[in-house]
C-alpha positions as CSV (number, residue, x, y, z in Angstrom):
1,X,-35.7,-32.0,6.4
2,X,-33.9,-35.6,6.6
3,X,-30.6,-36.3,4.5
4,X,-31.4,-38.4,2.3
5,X,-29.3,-41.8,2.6
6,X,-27.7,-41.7,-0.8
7,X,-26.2,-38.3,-0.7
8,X,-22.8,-38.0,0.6
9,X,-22.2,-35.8,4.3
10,X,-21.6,-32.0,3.7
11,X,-18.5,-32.5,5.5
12,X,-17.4,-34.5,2.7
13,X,-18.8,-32.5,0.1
14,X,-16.9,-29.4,1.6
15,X,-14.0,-31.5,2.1
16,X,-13.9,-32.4,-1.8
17,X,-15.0,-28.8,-2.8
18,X,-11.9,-27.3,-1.3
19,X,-9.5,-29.5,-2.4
20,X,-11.1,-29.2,-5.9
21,X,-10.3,-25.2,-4.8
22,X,-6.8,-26.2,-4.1
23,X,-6.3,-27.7,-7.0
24,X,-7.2,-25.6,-9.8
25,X,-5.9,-22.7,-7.7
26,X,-2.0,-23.9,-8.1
27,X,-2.7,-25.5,-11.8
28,X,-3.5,-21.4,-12.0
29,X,-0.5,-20.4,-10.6
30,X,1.7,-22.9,-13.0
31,X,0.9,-21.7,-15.9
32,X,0.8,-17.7,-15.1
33,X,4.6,-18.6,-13.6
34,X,5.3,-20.6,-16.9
35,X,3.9,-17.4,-19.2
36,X,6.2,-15.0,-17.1
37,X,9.2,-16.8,-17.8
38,X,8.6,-17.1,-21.6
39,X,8.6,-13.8,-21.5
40,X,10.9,-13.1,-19.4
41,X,14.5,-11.1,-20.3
42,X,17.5,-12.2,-18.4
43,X,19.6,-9.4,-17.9
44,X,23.0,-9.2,-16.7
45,X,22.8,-5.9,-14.9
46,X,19.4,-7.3,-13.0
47,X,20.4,-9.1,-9.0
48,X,20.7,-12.9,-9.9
49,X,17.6,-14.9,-9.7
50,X,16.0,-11.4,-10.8
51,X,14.3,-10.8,-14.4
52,X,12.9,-8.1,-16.6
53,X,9.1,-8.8,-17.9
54,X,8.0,-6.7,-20.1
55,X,5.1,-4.5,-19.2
56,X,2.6,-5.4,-21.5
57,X,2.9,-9.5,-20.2
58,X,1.9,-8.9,-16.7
């Protein structure tokens, strides 16, 4: 069957649907880095740049 001349190319369309994809996929990973560290525990006795989460949060 012919495209019709007012849709957009599927190359396009799976150009958009991936960046779309891309998108929500790092919003995603921004806010489950942003719940860690609210619940994150600094602890002296932890390596530095290390941090105790408590079980229940992950």
């Amino acid at each position: 069957m012919p495209q019709a001349p007012n849709d957009e190319p599927a190359s396009v369309l799976s150009e958009r649907i991936r960046l779309s994809h891309a998108e929500n996929a790092a919003k995603s990973q921004r806010l489950r880095r942003k719940a860690h560290a609210k619940d994150a525990v600094f602890a002296p006795d932890l390596p530095s740049g290390r941090v105790s989460v408590p079980e229940e949060s992950l």
